[in-house]
N, CA, C and O atoms as a GROMACS GRO file, in nm:
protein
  524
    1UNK      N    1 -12.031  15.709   9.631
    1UNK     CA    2 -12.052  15.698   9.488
    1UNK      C    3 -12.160  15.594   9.461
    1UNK      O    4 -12.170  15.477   9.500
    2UNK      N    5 -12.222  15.654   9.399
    2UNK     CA    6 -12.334  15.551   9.341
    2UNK      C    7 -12.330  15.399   9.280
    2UNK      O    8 -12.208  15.407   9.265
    3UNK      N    9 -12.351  15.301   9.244
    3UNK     CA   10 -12.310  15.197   9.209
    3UNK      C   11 -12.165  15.130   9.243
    3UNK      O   12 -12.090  15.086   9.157
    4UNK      N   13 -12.150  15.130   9.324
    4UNK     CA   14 -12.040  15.089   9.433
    4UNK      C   15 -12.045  15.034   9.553
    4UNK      O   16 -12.046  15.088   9.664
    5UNK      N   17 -12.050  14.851   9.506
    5UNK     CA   18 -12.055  14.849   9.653
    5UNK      C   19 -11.990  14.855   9.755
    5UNK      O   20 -11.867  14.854   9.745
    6UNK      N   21 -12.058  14.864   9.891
    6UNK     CA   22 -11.966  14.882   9.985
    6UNK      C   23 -11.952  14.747  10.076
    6UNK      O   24 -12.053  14.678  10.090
    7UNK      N   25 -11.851  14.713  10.128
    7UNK     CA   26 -11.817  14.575  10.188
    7UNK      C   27 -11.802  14.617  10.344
    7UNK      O   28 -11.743  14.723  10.368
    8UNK      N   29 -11.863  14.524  10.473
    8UNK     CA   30 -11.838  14.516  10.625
    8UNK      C   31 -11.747  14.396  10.642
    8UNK      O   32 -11.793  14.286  10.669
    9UNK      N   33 -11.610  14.419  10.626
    9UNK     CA   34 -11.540  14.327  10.670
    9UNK      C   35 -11.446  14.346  10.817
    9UNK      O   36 -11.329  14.312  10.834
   10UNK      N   37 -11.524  14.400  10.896
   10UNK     CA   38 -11.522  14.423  11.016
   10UNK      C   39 -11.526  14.257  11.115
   10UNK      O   40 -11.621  14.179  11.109
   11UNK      N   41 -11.436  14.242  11.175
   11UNK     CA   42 -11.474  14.118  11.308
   11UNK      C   43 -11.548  14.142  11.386
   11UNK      O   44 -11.577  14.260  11.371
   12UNK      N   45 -11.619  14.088  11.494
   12UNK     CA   46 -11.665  14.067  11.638
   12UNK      C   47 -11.638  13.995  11.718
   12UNK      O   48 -11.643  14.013  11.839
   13UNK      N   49 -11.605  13.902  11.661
   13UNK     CA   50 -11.540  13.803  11.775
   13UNK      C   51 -11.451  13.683  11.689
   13UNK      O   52 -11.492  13.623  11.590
   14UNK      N   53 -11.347  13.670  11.741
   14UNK     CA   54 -11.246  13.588  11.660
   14UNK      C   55 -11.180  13.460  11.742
   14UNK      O   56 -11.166  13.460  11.865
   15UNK      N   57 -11.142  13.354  11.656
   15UNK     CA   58 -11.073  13.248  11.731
   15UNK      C   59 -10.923  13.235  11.647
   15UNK      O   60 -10.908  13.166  11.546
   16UNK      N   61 -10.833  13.302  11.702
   16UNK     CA   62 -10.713  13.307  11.670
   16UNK      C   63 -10.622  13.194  11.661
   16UNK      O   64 -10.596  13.116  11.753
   17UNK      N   65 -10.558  13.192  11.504
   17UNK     CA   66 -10.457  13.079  11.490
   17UNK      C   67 -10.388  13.003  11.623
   17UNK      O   68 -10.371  13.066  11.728
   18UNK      N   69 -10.363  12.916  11.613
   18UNK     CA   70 -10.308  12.876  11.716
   18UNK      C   71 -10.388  12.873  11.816
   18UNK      O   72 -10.328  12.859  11.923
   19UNK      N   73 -10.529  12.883  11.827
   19UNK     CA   74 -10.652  12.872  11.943
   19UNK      C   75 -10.732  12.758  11.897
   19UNK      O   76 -10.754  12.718  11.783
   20UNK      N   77 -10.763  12.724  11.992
   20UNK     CA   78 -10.858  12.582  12.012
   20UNK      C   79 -11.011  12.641  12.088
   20UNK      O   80 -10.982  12.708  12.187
   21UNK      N   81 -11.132  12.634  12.072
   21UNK     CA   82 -11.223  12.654  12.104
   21UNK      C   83 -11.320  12.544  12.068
   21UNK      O   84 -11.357  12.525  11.952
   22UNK      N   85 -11.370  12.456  12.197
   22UNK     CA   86 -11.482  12.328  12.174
   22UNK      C   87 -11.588  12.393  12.269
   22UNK      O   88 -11.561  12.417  12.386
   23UNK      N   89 -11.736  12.426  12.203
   23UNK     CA   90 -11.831  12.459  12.283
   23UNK      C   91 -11.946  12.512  12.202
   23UNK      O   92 -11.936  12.482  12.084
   24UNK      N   93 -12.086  12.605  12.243
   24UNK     CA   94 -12.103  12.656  12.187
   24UNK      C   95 -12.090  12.845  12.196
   24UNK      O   96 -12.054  12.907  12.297
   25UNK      N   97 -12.131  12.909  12.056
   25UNK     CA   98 -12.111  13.016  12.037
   25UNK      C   99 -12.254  13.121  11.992
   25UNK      O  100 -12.304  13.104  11.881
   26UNK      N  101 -12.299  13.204  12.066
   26UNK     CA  102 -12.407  13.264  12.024
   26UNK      C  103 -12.333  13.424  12.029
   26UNK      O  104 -12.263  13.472  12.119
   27UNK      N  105 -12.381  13.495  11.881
   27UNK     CA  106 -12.311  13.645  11.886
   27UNK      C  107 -12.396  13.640  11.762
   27UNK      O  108 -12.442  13.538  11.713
   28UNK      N  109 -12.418  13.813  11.698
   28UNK     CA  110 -12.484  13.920  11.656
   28UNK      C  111 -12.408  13.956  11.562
   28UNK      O  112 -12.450  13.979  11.449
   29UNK      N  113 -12.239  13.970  11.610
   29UNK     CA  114 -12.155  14.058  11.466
   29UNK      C  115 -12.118  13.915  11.384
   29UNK      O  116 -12.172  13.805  11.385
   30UNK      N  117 -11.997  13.973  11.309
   30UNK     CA  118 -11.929  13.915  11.296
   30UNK      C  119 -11.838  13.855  11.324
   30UNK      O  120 -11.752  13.923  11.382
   31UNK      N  121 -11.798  13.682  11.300
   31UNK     CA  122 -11.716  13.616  11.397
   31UNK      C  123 -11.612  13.512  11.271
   31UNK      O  124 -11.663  13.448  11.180
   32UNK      N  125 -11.482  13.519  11.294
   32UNK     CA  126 -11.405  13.475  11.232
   32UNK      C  127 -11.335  13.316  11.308
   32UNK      O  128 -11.325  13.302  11.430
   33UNK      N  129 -11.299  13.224  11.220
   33UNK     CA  130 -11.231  13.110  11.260
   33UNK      C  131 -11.083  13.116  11.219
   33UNK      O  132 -11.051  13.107  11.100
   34UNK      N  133 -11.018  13.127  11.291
   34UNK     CA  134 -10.828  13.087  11.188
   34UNK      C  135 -10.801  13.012  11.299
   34UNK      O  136 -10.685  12.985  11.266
   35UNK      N  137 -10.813  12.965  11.388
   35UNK     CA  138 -10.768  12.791  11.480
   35UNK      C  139 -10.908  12.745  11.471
   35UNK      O  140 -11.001  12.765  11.393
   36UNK      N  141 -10.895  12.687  11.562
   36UNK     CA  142 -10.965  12.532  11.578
   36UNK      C  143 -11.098  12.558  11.640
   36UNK      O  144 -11.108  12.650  11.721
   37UNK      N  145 -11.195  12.490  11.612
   37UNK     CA  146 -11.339  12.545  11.654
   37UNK      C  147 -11.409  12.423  11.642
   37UNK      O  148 -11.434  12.391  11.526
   38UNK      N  149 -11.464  12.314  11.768
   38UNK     CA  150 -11.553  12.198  11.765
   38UNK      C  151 -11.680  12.274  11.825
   38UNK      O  152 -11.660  12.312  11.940
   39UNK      N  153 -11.802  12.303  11.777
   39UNK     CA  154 -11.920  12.282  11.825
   39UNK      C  155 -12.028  12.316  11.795
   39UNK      O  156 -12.089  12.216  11.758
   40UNK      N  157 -12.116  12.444  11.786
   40UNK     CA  158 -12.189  12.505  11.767
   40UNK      C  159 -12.183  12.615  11.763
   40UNK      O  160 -12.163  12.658  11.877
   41UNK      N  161 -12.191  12.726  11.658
   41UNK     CA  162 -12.190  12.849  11.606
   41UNK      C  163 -12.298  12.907  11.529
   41UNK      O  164 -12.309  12.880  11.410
   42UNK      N  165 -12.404  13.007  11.606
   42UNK     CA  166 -12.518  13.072  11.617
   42UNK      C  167 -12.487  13.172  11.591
   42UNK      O  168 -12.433  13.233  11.683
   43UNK      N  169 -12.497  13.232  11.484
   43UNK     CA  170 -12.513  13.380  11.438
   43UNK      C  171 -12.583  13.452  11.351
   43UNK      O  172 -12.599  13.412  11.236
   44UNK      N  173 -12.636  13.573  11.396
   44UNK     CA  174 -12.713  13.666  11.354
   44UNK      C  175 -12.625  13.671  11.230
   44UNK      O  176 -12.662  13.592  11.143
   45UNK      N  177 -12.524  13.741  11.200
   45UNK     CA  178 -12.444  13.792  11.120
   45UNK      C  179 -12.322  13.701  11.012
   45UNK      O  180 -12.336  13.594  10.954
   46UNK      N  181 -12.236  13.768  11.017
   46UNK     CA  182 -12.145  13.713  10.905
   46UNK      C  183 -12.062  13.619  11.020
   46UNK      O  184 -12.033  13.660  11.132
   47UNK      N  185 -12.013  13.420  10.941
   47UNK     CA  186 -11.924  13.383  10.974
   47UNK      C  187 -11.824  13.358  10.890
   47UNK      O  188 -11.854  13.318  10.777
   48UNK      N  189 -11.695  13.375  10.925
   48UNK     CA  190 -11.588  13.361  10.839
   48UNK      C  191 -11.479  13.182  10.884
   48UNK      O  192 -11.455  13.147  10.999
   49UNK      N  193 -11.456  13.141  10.818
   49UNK     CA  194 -11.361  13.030  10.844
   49UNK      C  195 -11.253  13.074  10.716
   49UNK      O  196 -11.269  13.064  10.595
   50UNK      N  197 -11.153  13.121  10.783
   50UNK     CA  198 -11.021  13.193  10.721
   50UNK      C  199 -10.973  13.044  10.690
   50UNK      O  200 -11.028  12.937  10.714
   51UNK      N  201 -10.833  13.076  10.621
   51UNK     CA  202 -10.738  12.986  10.566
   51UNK      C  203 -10.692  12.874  10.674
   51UNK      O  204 -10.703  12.753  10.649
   52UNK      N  205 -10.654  12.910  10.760
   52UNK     CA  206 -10.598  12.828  10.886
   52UNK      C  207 -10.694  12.790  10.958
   52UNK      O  208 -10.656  12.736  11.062
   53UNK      N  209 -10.846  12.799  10.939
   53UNK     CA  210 -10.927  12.822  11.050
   53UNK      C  211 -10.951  12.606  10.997
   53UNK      O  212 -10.939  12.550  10.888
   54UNK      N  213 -10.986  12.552  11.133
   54UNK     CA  214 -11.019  12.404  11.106
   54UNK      C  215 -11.185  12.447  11.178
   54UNK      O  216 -11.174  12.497  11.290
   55UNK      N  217 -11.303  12.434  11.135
   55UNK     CA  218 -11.416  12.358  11.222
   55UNK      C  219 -11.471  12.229  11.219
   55UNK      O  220 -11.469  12.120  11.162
   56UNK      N  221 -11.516  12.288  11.301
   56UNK     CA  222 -11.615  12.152  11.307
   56UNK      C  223 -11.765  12.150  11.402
   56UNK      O  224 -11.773  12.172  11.523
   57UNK      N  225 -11.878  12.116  11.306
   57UNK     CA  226 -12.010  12.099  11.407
   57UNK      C  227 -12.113  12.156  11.327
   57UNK      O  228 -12.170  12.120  11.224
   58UNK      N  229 -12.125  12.273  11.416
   58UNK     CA  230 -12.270  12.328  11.321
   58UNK      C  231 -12.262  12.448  11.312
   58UNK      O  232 -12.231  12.504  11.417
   59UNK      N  233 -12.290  12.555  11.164
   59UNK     CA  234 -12.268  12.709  11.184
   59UNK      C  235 -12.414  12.727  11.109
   59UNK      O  236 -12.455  12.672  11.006
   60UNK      N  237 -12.479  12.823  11.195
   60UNK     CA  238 -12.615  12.864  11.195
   60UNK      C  239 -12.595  12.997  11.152
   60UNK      O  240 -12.544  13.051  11.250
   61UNK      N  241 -12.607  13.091  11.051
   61UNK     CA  242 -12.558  13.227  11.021
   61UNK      C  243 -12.631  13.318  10.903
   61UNK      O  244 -12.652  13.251  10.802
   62UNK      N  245 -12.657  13.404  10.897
   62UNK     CA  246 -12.691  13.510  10.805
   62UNK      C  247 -12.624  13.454  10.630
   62UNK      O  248 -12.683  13.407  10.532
   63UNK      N  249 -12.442  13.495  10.660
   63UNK     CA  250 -12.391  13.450  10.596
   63UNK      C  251 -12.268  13.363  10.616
   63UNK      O  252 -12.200  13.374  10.718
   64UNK      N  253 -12.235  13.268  10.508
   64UNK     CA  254 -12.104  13.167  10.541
   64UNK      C  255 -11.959  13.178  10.438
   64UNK      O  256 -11.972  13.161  10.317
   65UNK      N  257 -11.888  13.192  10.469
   65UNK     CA  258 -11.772  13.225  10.355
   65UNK      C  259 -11.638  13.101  10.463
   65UNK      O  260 -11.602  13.116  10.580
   66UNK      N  261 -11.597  12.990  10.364
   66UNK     CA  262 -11.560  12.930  10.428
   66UNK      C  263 -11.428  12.902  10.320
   66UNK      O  264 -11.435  12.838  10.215
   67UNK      N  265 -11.304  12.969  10.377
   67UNK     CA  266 -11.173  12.940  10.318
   67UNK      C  267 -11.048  12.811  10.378
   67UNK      O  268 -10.938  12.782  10.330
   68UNK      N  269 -11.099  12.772  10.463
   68UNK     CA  270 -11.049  12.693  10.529
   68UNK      C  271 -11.140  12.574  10.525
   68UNK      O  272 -11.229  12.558  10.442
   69UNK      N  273 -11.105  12.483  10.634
   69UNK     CA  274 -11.145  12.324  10.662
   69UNK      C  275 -11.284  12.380  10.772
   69UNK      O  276 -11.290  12.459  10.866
   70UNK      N  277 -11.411  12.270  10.681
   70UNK     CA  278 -11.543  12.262  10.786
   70UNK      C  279 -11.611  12.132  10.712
   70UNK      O  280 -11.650  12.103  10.599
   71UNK      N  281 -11.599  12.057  10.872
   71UNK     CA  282 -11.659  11.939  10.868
   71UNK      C  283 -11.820  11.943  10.963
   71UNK      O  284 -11.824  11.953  11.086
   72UNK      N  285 -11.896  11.937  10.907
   72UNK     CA  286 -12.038  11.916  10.972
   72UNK      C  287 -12.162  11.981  10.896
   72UNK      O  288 -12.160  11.935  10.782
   73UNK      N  289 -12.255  12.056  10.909
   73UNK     CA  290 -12.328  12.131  10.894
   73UNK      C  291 -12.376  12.260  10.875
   73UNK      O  292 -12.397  12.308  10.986
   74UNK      N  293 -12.405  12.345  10.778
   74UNK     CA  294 -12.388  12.471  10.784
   74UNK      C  295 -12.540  12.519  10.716
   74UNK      O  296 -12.564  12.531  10.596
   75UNK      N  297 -12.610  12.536  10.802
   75UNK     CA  298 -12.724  12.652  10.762
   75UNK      C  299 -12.706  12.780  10.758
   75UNK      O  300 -12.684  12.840  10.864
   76UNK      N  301 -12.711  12.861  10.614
   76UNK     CA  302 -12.680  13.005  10.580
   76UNK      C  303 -12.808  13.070  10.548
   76UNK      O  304 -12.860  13.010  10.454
   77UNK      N  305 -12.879  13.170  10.590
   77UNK     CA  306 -13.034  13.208  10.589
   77UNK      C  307 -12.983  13.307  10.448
   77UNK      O  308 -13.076  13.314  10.369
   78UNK      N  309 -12.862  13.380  10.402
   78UNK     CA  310 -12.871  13.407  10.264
   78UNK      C  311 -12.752  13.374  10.187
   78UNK      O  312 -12.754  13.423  10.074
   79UNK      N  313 -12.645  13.303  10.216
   79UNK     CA  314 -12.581  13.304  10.106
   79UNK      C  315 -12.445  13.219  10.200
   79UNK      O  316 -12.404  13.249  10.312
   80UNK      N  317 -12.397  13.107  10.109
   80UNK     CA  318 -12.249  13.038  10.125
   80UNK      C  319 -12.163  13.085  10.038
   80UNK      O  320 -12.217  13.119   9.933
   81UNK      N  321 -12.022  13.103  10.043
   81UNK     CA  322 -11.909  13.131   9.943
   81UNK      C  323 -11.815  13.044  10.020
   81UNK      O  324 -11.784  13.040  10.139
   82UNK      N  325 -11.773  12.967   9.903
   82UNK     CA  326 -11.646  12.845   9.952
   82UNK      C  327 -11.541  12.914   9.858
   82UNK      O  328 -11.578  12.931   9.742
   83UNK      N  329 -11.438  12.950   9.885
   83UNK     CA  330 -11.311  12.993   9.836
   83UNK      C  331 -11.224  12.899   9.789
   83UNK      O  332 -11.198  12.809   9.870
   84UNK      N  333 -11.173  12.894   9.689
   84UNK     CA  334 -11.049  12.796   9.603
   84UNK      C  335 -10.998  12.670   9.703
   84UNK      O  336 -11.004  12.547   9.698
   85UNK      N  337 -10.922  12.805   9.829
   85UNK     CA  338 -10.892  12.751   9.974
   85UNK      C  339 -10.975  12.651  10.073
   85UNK      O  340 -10.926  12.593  10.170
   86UNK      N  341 -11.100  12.644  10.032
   86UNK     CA  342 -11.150  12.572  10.107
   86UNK      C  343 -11.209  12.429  10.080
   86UNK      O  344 -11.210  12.370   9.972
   87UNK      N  345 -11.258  12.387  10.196
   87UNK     CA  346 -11.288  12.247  10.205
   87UNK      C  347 -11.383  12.203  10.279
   87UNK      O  348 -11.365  12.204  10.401
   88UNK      N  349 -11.519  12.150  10.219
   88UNK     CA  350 -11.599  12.097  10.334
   88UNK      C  351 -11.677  11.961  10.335
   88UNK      O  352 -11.727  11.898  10.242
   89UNK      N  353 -11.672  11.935  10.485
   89UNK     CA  354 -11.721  11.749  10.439
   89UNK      C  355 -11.842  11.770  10.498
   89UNK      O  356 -11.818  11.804  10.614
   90UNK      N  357 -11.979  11.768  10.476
   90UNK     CA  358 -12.112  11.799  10.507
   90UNK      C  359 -12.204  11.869  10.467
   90UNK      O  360 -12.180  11.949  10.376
   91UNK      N  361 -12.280  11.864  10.500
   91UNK     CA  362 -12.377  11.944  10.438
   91UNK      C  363 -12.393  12.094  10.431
   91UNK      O  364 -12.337  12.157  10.521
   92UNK      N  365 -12.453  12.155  10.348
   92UNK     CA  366 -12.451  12.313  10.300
   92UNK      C  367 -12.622  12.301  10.300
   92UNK      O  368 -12.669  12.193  10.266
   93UNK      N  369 -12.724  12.423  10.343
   93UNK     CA  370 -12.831  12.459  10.353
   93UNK      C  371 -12.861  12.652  10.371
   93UNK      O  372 -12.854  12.734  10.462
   94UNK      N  373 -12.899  12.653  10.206
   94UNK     CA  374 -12.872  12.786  10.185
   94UNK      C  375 -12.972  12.826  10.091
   94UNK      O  376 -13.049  12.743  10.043
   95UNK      N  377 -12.979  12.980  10.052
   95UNK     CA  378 -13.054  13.019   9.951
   95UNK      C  379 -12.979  13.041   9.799
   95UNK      O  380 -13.011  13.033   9.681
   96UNK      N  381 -12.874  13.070   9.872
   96UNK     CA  382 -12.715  13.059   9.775
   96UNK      C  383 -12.610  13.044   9.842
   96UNK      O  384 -12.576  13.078   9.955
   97UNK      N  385 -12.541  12.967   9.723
   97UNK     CA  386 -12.420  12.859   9.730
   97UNK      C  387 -12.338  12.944   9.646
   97UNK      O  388 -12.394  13.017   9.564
   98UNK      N  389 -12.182  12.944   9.660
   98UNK     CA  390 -12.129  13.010   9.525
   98UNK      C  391 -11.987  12.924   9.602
   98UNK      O  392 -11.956  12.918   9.721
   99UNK      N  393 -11.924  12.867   9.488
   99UNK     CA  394 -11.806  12.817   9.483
   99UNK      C  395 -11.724  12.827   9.383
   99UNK      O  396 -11.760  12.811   9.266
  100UNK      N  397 -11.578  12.860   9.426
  100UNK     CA  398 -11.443  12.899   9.348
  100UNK      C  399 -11.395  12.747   9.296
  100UNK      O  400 -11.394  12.640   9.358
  101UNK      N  401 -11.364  12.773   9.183
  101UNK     CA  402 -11.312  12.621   9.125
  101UNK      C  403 -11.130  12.619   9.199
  101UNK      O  404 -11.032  12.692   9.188
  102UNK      N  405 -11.167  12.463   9.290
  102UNK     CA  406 -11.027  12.412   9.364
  102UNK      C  407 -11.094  12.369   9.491
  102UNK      O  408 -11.016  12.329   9.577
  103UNK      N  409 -11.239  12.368   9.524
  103UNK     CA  410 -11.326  12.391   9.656
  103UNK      C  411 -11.302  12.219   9.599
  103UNK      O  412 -11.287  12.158   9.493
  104UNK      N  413 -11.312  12.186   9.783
  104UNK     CA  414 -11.325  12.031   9.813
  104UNK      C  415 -11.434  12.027   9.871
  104UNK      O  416 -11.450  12.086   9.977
  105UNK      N  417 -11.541  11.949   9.805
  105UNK     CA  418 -11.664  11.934   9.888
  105UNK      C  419 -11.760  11.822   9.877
  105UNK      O  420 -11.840  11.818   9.783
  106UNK      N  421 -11.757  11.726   9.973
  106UNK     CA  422 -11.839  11.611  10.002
  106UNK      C  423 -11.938  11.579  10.071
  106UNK      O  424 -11.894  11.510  10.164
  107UNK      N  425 -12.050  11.589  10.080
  107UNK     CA  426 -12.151  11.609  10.126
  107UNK      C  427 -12.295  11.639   9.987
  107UNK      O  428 -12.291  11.593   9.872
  108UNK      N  429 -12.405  11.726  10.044
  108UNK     CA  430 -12.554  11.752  10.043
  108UNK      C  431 -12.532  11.889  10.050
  108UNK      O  432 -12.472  11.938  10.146
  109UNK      N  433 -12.584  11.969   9.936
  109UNK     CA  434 -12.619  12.097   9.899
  109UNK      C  435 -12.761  12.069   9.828
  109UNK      O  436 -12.794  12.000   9.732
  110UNK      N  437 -12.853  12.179   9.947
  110UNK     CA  438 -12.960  12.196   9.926
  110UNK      C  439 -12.976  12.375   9.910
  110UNK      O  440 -12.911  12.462   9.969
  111UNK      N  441 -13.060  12.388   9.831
  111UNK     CA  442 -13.100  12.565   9.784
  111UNK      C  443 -13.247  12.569   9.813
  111UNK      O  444 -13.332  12.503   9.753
  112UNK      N  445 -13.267  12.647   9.903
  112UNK     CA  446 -13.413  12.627   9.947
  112UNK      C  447 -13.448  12.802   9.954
  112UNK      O  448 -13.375  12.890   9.999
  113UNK      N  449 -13.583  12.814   9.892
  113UNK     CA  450 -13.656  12.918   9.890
  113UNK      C  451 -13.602  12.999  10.026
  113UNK      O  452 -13.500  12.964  10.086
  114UNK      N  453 -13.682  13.111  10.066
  114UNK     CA  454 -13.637  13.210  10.164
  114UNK      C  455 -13.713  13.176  10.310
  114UNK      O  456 -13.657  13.177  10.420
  115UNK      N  457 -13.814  13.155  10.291
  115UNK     CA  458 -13.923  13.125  10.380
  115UNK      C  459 -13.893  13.017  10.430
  115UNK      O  460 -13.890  13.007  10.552
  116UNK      N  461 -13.855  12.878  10.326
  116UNK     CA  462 -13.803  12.724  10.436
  116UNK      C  463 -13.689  12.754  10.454
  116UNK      O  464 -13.673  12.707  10.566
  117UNK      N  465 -13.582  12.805  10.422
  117UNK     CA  466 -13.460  12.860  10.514
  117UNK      C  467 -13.486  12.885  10.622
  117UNK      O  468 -13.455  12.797  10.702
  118UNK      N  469 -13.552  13.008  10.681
  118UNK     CA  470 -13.605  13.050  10.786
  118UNK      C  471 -13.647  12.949  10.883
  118UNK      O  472 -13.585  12.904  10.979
  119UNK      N  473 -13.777  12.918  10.834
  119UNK     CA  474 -13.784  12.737  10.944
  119UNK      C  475 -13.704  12.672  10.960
  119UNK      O  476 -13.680  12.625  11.072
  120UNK      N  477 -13.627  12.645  10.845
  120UNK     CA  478 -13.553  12.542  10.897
  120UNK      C  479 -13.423  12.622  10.980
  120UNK      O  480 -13.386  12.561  11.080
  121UNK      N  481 -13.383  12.692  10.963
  121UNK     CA  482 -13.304  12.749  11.062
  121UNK      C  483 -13.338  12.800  11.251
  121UNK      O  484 -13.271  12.808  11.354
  122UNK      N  485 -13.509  12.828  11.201
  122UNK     CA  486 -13.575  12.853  11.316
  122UNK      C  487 -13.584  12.708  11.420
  122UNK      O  488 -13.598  12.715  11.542
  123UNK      N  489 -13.572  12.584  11.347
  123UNK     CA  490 -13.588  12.476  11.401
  123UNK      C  491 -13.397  12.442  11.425
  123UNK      O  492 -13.354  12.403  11.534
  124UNK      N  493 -13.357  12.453  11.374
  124UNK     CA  494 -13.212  12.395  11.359
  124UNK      C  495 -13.141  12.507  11.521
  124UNK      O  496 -13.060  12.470  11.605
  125UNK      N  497 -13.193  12.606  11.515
  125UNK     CA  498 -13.134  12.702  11.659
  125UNK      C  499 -13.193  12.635  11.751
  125UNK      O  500 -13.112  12.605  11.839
  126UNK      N  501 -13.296  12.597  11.771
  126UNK     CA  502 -13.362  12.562  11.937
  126UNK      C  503 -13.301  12.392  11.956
  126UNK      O  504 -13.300  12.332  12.063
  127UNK      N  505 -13.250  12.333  11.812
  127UNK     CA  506 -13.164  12.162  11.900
  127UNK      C  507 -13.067  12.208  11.970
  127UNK      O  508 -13.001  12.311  11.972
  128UNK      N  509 -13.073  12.073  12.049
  128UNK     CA  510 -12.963  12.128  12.147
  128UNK      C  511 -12.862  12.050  12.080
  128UNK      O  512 -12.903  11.943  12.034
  129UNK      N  513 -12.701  12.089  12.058
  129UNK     CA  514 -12.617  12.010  12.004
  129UNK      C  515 -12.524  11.929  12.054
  129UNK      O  516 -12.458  11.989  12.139
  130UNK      N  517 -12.492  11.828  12.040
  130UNK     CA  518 -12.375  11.733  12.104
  130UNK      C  519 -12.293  11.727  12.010
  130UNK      O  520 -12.294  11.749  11.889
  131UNK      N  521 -12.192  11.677  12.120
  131UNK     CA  522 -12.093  11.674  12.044
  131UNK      C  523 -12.011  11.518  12.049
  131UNK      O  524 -11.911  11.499  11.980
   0.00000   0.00000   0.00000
């Protein structure tokens, strides 16, 4: 049907409640958080940080939808959504930001054209990250 959109809420790779994962992460689909996640997260595609999901570090991604706890850094090349549920202590670097009123958020939100997204994301993938 015409004027209807259609939604990919499909996974690719997931870190399941009750999972702990410290390292980094490079993938293409989509990748979901509901446990625990310290490090670096590189993606082509959609990342999700569900309700239960805790991170932490850096998420490099297409897009960011963060319902849960993220402490560090998040470059989104088109678009952040923080949910009621969520909470983040750091910085946001996006073309769009969209937040649900109940969002906890402390840090630096920057909205940058399409083109310095890109660089700066093009530069932000090749650091190497510590932890």
């Amino acid at each position: 049907m015409a004027g209807i959109p259609t939604y990919d809420f499909s996974i690719n790779s997931l870190i399941g409640d009750g999972s702990i994962f410290k390292g980094e992460f490079h993938g293409k689909g989509p990748f979901r958080v509901d446990g625990s996640f310290i490090g670096k997260i590189d993606s082509f595609g959609k990342v999700y940080v569900g309700k239960t999901g805790n991170a932490e570090g850096c998420i490099i991604a297409k897009n960011v939808t963060v319902g849960g706890t993220f402490k560090g850094d998040i470059f989104a090349e088109d678009n952040v959504i923080v949910l009621r549920t969520g909470t983040i202590i750091g910085n946001i670097y996006s073309c769009s930001v969209n937040m649900e009123d109940g969002v906890i958020f402390d840090g630096e939100c920057r909205i940058l054209s399409k083109d310095d997204m890109k660089e700066l994301i093009d530069i932000k993938k090749n650091e190497k990250f510590t932890f």
